[in-house]
Backbone and ligand atoms as CSV (ligand in chain L), in Angstrom:
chain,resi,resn,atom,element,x,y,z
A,1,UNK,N,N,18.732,35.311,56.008
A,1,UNK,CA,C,18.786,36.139,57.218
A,1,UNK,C,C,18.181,37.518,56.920
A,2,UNK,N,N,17.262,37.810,57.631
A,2,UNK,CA,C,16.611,39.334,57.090
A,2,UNK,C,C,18.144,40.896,57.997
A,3,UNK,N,N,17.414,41.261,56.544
A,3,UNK,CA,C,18.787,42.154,56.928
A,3,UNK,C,C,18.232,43.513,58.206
A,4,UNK,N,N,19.356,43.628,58.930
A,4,UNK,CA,C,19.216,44.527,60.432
A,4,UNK,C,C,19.666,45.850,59.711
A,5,UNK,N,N,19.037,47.168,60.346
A,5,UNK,CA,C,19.743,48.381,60.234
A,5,UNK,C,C,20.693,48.150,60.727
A,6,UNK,N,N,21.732,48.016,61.779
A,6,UNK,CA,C,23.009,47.697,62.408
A,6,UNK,C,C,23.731,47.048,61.779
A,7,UNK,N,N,23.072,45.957,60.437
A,7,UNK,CA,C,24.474,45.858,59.837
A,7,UNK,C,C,25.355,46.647,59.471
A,8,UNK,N,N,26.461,46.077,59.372
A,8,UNK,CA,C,28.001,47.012,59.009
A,8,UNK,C,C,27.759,46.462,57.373
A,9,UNK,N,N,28.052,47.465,56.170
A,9,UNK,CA,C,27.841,47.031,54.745
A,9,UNK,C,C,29.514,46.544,54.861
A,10,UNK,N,N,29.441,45.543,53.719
A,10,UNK,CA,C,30.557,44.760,53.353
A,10,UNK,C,C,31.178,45.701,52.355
A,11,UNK,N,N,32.811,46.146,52.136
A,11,UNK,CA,C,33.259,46.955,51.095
A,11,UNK,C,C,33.313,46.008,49.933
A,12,UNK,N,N,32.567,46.518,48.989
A,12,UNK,CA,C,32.749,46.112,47.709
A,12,UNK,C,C,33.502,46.664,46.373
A,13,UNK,N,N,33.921,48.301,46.794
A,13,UNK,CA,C,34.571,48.919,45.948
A,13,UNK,C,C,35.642,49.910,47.048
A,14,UNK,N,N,37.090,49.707,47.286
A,14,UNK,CA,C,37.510,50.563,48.256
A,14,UNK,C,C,37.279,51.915,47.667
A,15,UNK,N,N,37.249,52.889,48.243
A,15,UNK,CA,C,37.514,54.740,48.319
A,15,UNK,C,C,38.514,54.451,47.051
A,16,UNK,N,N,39.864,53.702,46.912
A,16,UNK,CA,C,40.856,54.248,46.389
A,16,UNK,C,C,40.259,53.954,44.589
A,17,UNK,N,N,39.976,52.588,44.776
A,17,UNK,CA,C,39.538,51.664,43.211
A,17,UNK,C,C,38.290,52.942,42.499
A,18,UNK,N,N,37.748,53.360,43.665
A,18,UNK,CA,C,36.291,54.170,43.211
A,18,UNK,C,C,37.228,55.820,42.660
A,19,UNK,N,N,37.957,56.095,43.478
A,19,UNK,CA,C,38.390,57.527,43.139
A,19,UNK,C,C,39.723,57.158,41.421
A,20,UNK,N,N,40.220,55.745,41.455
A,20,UNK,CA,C,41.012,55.711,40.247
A,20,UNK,C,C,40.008,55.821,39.292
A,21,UNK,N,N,38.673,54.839,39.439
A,21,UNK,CA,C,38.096,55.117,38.413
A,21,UNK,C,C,37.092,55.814,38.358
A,22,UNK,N,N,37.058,57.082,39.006
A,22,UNK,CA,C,36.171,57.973,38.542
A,22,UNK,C,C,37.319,59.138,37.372
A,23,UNK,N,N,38.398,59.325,38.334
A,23,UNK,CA,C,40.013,59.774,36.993
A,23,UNK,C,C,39.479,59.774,35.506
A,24,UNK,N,N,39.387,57.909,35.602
A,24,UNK,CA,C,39.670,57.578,34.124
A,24,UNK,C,C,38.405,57.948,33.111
A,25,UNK,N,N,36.916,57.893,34.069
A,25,UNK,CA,C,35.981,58.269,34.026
A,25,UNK,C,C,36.348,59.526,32.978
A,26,UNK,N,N,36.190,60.821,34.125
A,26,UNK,CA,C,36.322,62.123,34.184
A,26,UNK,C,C,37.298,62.488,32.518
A,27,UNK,N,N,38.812,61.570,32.948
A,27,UNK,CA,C,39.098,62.233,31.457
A,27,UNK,C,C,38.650,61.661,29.960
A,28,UNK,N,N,38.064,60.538,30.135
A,28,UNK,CA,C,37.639,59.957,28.901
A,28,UNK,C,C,36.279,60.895,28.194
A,29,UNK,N,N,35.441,61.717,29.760
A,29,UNK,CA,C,34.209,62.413,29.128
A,29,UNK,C,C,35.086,63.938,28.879
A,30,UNK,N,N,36.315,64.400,29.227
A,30,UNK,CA,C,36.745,65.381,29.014
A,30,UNK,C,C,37.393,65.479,27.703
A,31,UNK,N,N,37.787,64.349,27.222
A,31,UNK,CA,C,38.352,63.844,25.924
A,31,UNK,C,C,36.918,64.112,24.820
A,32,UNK,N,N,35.831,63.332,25.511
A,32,UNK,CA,C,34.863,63.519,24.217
A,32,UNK,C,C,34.146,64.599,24.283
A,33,UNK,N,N,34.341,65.945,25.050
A,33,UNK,CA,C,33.705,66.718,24.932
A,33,UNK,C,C,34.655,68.108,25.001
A,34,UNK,N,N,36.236,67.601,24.611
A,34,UNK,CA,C,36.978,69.032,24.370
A,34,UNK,C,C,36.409,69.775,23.706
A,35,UNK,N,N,36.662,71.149,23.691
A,35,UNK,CA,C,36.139,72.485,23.274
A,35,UNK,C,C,34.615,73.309,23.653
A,36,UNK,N,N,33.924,72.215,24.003
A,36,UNK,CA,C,32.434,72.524,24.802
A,36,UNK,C,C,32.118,72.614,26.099
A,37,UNK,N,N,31.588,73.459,26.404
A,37,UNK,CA,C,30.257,73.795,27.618
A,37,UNK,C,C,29.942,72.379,28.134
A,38,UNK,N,N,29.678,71.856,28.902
A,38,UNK,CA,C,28.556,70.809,29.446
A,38,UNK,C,C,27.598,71.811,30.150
A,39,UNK,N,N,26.839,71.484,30.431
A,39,UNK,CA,C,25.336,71.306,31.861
A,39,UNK,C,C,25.655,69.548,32.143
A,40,UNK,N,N,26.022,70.167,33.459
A,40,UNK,CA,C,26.111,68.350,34.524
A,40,UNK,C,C,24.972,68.206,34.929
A,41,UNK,N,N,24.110,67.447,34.776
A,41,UNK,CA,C,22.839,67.415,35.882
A,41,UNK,C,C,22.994,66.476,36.690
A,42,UNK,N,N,22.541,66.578,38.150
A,42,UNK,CA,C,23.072,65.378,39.394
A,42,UNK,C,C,21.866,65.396,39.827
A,43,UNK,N,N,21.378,64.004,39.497
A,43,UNK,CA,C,20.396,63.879,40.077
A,43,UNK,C,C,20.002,63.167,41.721
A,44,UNK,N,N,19.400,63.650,42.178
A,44,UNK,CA,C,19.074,64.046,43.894
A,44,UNK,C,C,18.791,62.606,43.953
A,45,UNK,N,N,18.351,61.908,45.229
A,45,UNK,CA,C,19.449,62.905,46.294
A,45,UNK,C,C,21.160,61.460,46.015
A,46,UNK,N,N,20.767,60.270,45.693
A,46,UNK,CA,C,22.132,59.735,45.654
A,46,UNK,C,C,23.202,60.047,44.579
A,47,UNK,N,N,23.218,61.139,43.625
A,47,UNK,CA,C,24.212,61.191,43.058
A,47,UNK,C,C,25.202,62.269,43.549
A,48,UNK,N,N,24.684,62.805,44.771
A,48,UNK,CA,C,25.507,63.972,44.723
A,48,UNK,C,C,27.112,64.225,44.863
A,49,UNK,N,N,27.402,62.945,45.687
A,49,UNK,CA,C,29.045,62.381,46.466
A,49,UNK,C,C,29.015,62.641,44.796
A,50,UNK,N,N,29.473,61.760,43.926
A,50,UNK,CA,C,30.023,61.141,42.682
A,50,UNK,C,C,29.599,62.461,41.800
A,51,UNK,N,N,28.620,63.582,41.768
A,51,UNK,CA,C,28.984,64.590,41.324
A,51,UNK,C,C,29.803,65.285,41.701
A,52,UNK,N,N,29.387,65.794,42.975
A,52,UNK,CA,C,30.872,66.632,43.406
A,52,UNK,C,C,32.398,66.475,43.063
A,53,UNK,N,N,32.189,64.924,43.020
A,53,UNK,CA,C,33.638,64.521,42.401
A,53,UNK,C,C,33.968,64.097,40.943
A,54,UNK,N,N,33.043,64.685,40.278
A,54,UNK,CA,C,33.403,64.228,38.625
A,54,UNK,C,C,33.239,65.528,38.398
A,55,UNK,N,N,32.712,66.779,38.864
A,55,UNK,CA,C,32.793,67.983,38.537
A,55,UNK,C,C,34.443,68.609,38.846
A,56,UNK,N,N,34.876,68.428,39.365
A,56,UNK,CA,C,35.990,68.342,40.140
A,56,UNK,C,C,37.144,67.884,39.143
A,57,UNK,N,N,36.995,66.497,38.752
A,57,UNK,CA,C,37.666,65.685,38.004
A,57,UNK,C,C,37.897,66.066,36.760
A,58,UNK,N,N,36.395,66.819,36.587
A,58,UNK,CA,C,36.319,67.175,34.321
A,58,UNK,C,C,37.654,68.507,34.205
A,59,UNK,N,N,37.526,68.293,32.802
A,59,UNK,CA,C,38.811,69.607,32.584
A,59,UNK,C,C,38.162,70.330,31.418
A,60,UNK,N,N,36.961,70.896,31.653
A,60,UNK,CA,C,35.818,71.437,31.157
A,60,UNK,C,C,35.151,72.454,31.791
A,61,UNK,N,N,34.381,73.586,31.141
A,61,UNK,CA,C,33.760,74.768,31.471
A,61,UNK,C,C,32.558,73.650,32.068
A,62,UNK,N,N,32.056,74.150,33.502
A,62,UNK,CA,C,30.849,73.248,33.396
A,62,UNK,C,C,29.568,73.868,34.539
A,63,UNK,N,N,28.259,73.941,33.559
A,63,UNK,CA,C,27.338,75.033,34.223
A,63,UNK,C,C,26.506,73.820,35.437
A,64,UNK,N,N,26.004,73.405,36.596
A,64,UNK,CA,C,25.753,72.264,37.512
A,64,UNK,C,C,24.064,72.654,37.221
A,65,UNK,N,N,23.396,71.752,37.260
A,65,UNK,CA,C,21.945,71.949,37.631
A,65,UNK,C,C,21.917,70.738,38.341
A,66,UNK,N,N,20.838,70.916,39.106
A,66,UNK,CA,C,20.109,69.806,40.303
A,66,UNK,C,C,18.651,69.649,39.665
A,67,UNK,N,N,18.334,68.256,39.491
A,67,UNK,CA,C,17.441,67.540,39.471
A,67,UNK,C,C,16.647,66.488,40.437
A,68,UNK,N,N,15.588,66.512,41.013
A,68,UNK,CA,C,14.617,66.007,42.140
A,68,UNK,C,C,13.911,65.054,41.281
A,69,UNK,N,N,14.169,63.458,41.516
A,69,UNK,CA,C,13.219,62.555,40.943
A,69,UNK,C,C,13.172,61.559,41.808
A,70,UNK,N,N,11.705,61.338,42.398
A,70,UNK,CA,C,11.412,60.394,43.691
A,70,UNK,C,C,11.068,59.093,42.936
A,71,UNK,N,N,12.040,58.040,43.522
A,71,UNK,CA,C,11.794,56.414,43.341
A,71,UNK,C,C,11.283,55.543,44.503
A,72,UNK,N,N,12.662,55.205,45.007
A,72,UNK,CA,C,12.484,54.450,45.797
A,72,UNK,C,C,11.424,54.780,47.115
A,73,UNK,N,N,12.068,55.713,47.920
A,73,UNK,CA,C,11.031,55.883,49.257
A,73,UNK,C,C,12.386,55.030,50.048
A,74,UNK,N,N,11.525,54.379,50.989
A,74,UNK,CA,C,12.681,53.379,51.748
A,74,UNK,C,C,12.643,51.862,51.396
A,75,UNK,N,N,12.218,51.741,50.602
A,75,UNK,CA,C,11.908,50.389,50.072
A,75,UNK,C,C,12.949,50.275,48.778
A,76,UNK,N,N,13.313,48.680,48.801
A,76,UNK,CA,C,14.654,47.901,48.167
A,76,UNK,C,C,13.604,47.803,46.456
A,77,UNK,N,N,12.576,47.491,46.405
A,77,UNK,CA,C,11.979,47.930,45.392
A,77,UNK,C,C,11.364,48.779,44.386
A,78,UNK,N,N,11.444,48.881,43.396
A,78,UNK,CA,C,11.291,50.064,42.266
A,78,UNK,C,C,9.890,50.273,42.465
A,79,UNK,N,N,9.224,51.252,42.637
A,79,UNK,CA,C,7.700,51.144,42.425
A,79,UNK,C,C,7.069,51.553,41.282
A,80,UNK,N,N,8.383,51.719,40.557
A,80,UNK,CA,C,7.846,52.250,38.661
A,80,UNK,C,C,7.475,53.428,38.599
A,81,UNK,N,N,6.988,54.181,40.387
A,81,UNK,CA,C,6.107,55.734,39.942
A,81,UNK,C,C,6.866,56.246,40.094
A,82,UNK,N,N,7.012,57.659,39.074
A,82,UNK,CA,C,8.676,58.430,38.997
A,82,UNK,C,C,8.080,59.925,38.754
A,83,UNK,N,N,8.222,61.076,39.427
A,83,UNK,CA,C,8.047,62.569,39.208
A,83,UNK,C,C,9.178,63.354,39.701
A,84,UNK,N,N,8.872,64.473,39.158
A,84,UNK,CA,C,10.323,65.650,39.132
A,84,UNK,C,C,9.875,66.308,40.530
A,85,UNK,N,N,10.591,66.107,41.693
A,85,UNK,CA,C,10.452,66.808,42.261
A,85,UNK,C,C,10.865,68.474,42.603
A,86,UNK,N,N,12.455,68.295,41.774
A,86,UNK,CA,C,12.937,69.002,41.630
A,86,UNK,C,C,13.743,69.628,40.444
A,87,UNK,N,N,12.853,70.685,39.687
A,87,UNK,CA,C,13.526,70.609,38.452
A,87,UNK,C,C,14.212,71.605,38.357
A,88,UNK,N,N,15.075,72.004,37.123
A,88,UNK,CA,C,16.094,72.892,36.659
A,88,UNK,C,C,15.250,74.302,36.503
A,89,UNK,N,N,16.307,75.584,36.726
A,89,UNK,CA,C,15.860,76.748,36.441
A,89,UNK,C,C,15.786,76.983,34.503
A,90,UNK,N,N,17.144,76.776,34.669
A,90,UNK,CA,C,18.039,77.184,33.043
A,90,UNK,C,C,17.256,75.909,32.394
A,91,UNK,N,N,16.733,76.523,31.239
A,91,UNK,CA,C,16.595,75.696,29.461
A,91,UNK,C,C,17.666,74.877,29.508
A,92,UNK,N,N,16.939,74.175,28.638
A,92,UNK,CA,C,18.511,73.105,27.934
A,92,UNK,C,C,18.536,73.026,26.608
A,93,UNK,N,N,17.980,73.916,25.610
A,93,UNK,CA,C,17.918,73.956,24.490
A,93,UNK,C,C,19.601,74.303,23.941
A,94,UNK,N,N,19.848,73.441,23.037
A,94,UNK,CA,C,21.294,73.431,22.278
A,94,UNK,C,C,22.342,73.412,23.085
A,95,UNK,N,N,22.282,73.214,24.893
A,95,UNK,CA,C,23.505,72.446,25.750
A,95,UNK,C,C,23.531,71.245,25.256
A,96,UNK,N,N,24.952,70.990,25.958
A,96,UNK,CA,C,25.640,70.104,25.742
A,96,UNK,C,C,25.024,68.852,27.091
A,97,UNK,N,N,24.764,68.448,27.241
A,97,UNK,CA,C,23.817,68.078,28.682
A,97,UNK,C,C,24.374,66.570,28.867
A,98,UNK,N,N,24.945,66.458,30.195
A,98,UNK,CA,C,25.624,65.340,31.065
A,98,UNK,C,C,24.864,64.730,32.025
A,99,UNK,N,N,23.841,64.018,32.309
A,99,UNK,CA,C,22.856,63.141,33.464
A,99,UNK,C,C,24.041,62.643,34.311
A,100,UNK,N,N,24.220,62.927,35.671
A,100,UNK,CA,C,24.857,62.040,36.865
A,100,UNK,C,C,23.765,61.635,37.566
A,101,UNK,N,N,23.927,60.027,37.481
A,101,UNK,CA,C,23.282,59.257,38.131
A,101,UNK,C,C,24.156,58.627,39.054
A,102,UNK,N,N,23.481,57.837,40.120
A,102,UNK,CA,C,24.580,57.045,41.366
A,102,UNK,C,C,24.514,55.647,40.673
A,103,UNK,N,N,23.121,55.099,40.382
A,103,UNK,CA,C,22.681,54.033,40.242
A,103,UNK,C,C,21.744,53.205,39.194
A,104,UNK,N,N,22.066,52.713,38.164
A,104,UNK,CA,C,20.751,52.310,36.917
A,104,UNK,C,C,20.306,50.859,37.464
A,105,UNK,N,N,19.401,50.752,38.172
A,105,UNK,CA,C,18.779,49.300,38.486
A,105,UNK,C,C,17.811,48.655,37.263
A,106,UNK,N,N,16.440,48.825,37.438
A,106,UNK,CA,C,15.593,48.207,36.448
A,106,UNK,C,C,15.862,49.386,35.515
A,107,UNK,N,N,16.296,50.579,35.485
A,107,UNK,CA,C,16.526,51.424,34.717
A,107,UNK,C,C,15.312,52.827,33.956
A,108,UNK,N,N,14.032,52.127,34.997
A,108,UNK,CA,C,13.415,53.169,34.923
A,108,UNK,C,C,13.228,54.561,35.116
A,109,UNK,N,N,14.189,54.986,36.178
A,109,UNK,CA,C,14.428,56.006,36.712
A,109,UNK,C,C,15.149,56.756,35.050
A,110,UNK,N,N,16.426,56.290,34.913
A,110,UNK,CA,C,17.183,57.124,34.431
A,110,UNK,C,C,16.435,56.853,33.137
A,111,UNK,N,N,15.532,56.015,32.299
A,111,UNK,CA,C,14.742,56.395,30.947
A,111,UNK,C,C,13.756,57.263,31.200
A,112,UNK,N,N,13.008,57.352,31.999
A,112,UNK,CA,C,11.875,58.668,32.494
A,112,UNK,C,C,13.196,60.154,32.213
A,113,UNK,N,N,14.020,59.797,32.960
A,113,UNK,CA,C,14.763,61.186,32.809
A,113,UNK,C,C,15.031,61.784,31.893
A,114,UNK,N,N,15.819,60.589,30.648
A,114,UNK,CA,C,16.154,60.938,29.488
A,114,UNK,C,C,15.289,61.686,28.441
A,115,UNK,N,N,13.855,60.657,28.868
A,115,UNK,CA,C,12.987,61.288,28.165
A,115,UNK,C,C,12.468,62.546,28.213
A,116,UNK,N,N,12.156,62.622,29.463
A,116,UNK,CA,C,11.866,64.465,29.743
A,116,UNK,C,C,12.677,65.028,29.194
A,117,UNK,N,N,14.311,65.201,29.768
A,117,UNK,CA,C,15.388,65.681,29.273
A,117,UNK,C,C,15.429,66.121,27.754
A,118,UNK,N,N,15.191,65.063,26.963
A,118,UNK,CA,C,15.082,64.885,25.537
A,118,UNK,C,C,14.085,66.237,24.922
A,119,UNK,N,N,12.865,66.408,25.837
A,119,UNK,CA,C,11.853,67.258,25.259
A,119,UNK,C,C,12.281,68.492,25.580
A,120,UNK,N,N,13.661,68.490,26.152
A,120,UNK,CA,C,13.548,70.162,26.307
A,120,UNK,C,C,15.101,70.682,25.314
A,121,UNK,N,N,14.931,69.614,24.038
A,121,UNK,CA,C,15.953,69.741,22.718
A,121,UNK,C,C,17.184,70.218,23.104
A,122,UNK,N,N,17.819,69.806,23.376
A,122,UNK,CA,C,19.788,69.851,24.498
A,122,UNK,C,C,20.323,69.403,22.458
A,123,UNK,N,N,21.438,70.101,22.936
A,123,UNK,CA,C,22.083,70.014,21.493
A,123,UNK,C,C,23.103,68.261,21.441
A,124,UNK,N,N,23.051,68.084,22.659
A,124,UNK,CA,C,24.000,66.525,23.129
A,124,UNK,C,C,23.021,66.160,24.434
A,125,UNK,N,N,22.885,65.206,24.442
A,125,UNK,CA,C,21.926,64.352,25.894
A,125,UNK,C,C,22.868,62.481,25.934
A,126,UNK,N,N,23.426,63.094,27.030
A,126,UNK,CA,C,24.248,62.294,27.536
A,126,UNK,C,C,24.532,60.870,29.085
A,127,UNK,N,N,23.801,60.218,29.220
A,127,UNK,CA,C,24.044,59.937,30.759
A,127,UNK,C,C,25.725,58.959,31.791
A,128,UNK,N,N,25.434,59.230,32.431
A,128,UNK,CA,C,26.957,59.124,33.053
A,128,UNK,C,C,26.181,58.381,34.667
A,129,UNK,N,N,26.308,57.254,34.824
A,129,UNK,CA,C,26.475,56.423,35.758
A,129,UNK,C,C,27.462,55.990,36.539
A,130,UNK,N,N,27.446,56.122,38.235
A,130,UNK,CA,C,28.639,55.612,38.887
A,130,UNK,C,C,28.512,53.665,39.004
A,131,UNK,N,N,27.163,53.616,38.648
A,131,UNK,CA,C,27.090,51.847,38.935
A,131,UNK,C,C,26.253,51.531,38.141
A,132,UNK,N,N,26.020,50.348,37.333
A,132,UNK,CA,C,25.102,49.495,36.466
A,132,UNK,C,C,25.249,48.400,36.617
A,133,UNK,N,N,23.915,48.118,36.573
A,133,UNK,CA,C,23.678,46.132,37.241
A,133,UNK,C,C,22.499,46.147,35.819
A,134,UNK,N,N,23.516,45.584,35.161
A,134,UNK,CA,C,22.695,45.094,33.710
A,134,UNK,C,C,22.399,44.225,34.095
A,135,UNK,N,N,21.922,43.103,34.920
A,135,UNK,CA,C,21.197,41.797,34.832
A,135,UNK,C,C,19.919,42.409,35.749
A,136,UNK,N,N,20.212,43.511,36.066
A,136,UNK,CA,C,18.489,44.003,36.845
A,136,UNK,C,C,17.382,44.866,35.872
A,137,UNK,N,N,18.066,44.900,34.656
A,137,UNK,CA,C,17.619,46.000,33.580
A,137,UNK,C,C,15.962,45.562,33.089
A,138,UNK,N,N,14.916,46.353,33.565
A,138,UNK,CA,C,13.408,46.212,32.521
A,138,UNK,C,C,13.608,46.971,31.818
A,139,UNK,N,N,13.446,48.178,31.571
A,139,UNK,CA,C,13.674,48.423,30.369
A,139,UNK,C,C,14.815,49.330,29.588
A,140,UNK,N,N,14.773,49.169,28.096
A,140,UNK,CA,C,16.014,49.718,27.365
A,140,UNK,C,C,16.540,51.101,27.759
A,141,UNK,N,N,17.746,51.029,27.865
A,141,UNK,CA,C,18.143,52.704,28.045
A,141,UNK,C,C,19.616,52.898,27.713
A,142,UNK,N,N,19.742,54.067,27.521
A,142,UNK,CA,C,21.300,53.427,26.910
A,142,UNK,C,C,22.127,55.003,28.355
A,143,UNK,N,N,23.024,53.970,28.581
A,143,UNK,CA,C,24.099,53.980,29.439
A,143,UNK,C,C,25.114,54.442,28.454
A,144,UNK,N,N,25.588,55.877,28.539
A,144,UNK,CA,C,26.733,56.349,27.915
A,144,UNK,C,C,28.320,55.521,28.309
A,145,UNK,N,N,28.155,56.521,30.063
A,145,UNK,CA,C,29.205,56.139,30.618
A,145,UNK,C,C,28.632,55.615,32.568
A,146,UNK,N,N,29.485,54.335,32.188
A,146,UNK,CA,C,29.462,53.975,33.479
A,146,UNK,C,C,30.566,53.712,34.607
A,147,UNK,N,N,30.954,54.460,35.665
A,147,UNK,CA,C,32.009,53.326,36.344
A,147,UNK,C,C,32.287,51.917,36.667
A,148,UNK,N,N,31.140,51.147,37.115
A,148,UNK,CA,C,31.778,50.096,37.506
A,148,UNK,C,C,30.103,48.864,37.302
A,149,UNK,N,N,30.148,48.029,36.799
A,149,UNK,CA,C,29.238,47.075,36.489
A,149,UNK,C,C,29.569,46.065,38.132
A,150,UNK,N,N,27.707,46.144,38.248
A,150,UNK,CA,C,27.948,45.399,39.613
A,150,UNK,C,C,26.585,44.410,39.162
A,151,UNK,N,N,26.500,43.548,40.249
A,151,UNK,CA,C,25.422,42.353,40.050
A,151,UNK,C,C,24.452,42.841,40.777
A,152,UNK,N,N,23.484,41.861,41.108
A,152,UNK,CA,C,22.045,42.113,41.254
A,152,UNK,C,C,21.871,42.362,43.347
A,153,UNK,N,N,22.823,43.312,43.390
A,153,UNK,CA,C,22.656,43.111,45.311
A,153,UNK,C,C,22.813,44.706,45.596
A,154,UNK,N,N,22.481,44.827,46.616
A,154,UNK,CA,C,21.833,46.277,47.355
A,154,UNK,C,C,22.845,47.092,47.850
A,155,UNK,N,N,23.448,47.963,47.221
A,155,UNK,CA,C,24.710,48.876,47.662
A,155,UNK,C,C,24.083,50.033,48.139
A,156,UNK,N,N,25.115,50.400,49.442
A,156,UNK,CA,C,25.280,51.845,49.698
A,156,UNK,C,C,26.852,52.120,49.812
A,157,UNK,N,N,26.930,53.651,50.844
A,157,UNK,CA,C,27.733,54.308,50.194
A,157,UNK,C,C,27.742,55.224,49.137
A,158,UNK,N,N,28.940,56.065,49.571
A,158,UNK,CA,C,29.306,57.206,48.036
A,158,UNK,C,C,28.017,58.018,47.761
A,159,UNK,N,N,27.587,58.451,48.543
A,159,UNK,CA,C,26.017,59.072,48.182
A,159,UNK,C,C,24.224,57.975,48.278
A,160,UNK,N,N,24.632,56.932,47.989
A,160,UNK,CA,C,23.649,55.671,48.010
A,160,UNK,C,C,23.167,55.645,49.651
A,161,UNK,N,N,22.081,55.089,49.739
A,161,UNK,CA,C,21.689,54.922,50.992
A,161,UNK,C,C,20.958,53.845,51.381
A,162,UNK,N,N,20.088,53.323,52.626
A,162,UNK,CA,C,19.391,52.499,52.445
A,162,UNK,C,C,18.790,52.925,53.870
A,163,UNK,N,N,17.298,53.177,53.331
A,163,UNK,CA,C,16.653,53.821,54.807
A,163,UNK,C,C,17.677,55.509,54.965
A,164,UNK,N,N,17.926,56.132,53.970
A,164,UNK,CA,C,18.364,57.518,54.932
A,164,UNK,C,C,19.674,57.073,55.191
A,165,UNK,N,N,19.837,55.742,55.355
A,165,UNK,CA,C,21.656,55.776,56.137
A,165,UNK,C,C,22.741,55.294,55.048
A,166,UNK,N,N,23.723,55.456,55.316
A,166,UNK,CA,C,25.280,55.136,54.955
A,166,UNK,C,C,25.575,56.173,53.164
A,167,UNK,N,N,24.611,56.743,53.528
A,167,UNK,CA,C,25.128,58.033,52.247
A,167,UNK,C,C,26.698,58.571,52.534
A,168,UNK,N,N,27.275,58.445,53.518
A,168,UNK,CA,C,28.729,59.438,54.073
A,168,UNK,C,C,29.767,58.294,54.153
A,169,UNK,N,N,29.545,56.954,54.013
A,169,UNK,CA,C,30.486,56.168,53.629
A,169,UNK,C,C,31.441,56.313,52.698
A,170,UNK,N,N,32.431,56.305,52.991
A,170,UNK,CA,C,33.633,56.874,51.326
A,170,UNK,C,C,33.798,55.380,50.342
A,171,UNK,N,N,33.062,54.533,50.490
A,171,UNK,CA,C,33.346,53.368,49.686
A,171,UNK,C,C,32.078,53.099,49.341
A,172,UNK,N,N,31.908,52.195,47.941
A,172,UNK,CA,C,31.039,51.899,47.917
A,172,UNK,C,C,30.314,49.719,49.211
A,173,UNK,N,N,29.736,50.024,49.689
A,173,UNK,CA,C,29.513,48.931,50.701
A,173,UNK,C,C,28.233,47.415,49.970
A,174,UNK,N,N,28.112,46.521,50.629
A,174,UNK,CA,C,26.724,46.008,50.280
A,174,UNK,C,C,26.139,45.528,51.142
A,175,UNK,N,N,24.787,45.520,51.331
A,175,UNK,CA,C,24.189,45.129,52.352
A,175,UNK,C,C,23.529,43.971,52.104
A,176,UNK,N,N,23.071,43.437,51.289
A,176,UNK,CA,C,22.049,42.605,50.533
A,176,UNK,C,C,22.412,41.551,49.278
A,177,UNK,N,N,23.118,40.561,49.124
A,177,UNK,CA,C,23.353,40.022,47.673
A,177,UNK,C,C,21.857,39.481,47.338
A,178,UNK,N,N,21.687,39.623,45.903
A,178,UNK,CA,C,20.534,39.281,44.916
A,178,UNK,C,C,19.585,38.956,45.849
A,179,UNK,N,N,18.884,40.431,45.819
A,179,UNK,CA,C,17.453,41.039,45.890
A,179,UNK,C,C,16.670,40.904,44.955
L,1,IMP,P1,P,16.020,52.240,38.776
L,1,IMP,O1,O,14.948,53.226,38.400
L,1,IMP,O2,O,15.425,50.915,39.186
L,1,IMP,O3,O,17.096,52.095,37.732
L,1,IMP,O4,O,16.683,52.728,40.101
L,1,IMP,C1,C,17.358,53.881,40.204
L,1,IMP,C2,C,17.316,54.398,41.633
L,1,IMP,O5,O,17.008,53.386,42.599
L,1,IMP,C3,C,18.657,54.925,41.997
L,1,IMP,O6,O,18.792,56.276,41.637
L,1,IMP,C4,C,18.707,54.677,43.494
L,1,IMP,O7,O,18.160,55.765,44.174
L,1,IMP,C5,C,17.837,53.467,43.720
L,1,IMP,N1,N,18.618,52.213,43.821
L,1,IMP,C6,C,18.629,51.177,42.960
L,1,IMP,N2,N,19.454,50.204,43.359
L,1,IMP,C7,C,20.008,50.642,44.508
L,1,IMP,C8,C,20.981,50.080,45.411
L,1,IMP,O8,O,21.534,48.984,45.229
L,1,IMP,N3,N,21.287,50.847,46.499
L,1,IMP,C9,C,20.735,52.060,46.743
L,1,IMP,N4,N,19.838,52.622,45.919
L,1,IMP,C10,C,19.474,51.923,44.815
């Protein structure tokens, strides 16, 4: 059945399951990074819900930068071409540096990031995922921390979107199984 904008997304993660485990999230990276600084970076535009709320969550000094990196467009497919649209003011030389991502699909997005990231010598380079679908993975990247391992189908919600819409959903939803 080709999928309609008017579908209603199916809940796949309630508000409550998503906010316990962002908690357990939050204190496990507050645990491995007692006594230090972070730099959170949230990268645009779907991570922002799940930053706001892991910034919130940490029990840590923590400086926010925003990062602009265009993927998708409106299309369910990766097109592999990846640029900064929007980059950081502040250096990252000898921070402690935290990547918030919404989503690691083929995983190109968040290895382009790392890598840039990497060249600007951060004393810790870290990434932090609200979702990973390891069976969609091209290439290697390593996933610090993730919330919740999902399969190969098309979520919004929690910041995620599809076409511009259902970013303001408080759950995570699905519209699409194995795309
Ligand atoms: P990757 O580069 O293929 O890992 O994809 C990362 C980006 O693709 C994410 O930051 C999202 O913007 C988008 N994306 C991948 N899968 C989904 C999905 O299921 N729903 C919404 N956006 C997605």
């Amino acid at each position: 059945m080709p999928m309609s904008e008017t579908m209603e997304p199916k809940i796949l993660i309630t508000e409550a399951k998503l906010q316990a485990r962002l908690t357990e999230l939050a204190n496990e990276i507050s645990r491995d990074f007692a006594g230090k600084e972070i730099t959170a970076v949230c990268v645009l535009k779907g991570s922002f819900i799940f930053f706001s709320d892991m910034i919130r969550k940490l029990d840590l000094p923590i400086a926010c930068e925003f990062l602009g990196v265009s993927s998708y467009g409106n299309k369910m497919v990766s097109s592999g071409e990846l640029k900064i649209t929007l980059d950081m003011n502040e250096p990252l030389e000898n921070k402690h540096v935290i990547v918030f991502e919404d989503i690691v699909d083929s995983g190109l997005t968040l290895s382009y990031i790392m890598s840039t990231l990497k060249a600007r010598k951060p004393a810790t380079l870290k990434s932090c995922t609200l979702l990973f679908k390891p069976d969609s993975l091209k290439v290697p990247v390593e996933v610090d921390y993730h919330g919740f391992k999902i399969g190969n189908e098309f979520v919004v919600g929690y910041g995620l979107d599809h076409a511009g819409k259902f970013r303001g959903l408080r759950h995570i939803g699905v519209i699409e199984h194995g795309h």
